[in-house]
N, C-alpha and C positions, 0 to 999 in steps of 0.2 A: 748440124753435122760439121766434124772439121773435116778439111779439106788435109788430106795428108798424102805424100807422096814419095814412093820407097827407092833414094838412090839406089842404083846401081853396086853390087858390091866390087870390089877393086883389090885384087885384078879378077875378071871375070868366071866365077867357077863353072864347072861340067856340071857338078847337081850342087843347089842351093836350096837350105833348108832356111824359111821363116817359120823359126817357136815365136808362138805370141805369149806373152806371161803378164796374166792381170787377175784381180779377183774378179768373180759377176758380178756384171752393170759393168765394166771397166771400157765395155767399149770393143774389146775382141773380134767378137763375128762380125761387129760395124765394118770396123778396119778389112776384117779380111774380104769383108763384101765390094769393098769399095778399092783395094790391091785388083780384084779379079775384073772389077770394070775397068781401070786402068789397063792392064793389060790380059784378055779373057784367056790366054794358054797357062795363066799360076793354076793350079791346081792346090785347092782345100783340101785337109781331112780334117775332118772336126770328132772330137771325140762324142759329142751332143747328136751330129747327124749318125754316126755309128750308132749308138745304144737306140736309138728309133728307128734306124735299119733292121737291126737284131732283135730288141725287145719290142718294137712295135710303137715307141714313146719315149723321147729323149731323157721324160725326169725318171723313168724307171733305170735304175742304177745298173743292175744285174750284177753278170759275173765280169769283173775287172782285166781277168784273163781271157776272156772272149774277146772285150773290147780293144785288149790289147794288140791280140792274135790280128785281129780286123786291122789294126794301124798300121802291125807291121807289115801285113800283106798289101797294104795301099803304098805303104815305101817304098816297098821290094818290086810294084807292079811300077811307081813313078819313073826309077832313074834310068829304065829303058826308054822309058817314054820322053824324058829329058835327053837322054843321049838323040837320040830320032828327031829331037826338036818340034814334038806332037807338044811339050808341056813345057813352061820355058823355067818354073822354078814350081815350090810346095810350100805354101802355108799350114806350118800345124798347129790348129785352132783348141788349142786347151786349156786350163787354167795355167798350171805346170810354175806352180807357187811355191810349192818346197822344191829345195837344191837337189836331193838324193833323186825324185821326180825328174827333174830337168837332166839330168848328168844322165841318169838312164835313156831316157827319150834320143838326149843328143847321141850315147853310145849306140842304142839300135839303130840310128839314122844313120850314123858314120857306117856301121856294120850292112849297113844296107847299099851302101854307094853312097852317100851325099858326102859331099867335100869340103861346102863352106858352108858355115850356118849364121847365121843373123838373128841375134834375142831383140825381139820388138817388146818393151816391157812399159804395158799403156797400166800409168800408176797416177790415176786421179783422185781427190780426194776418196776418203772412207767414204765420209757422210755422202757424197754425191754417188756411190758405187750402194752404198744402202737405200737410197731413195730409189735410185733405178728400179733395184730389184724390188721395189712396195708395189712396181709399177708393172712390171712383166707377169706372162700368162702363168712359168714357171718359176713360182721362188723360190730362193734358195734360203734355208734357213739361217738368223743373224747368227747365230752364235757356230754356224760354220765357216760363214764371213769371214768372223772377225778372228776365229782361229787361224782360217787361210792367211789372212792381212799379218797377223802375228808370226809366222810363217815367212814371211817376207821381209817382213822388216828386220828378223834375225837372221837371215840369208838372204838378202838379195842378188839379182841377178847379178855373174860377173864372167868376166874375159875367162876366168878362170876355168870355168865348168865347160871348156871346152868351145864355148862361144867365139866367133874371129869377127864379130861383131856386135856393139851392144847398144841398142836404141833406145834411149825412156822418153814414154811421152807424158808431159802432165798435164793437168786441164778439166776440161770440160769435154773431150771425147765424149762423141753417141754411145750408148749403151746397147 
């Protein structure tokens, strides 16, 4: 497991969104699991724990606007809870690999209250984000992979998309 540790953003925001942006296997829910033992008030939405809230079972896909509805209702419910100091920042744990994706996710957040946002973007090799997944309960299939990685590599994450921070990690991150 890497050992990783999320400064502080500067200067301090009121609500601070972490997007985490990786394909599966990249390491994501690792990270975010290991931000919440760091500090246990971060508060996760994971689009993975959503759809197995709702559907019963995270690989069941369902309806996108369900899952959506559910995210946005987790943000809208977080930045009181930020303001109050019950939650101290939000990890939102999704793939969030194409730019049009990311630019929307960040606009609902902003529209939601959050102020600053921070792109964690854990970008390990392919081959090592395609072994992982040989390796988990739920795989995802290659040739969505490698769609998603294609995806990425023609829009990568930037300052641009409204991010006022932007992290890549590369490596051998846990999966």
């Amino acid at each position: 497991m890497i050992a990783f540790s999320l400064p502080p953003p500067h200067p301090h925001p009121t609500a601070h969104l972490i997007l985490l942006i990786g394909l599966p296997g990249s390491g994501k829910s690792t990270i975010a699991t290991q931000l919440v033992q760091q500090d246990p008030q971060r508060r996760v939405i994971s689009t993975d724990g959503i759809r197995a809230q709702l559907f019963g079972d995270e690989s069941v896909q369902g309806s996108w606007m369900k899952v959506q509805s559910e995210v946005e209702r987790q943000l809208r419910q977080s930045v009181p809870q930020i303001q109050a100091g019950k939650v101290s920042e939000v990890i939102y744990d999704a793939t969030n690999v194409v730019r049009k994706i990311r630019r929307e996710a960040i606009a609902l957040a902003r529209d939601c209250g959050f102020t600053y946002f921070t792109g964690l973007w854990l970008n390990p090799p392919l081959s090592l984000c395609l072994e992982r997944n040989q390796h988990r309960d739920r795989q995802v299939p290659v040739n969505i992979i490698l769609d998603m990685h294609r995806a990425l590599l023609g829009a990568p994450p930037s300052l641009a998309e409204g991010i006022d921070r932007l992290i890549e990690i590369k490596g051998r991150g846990e999966g």
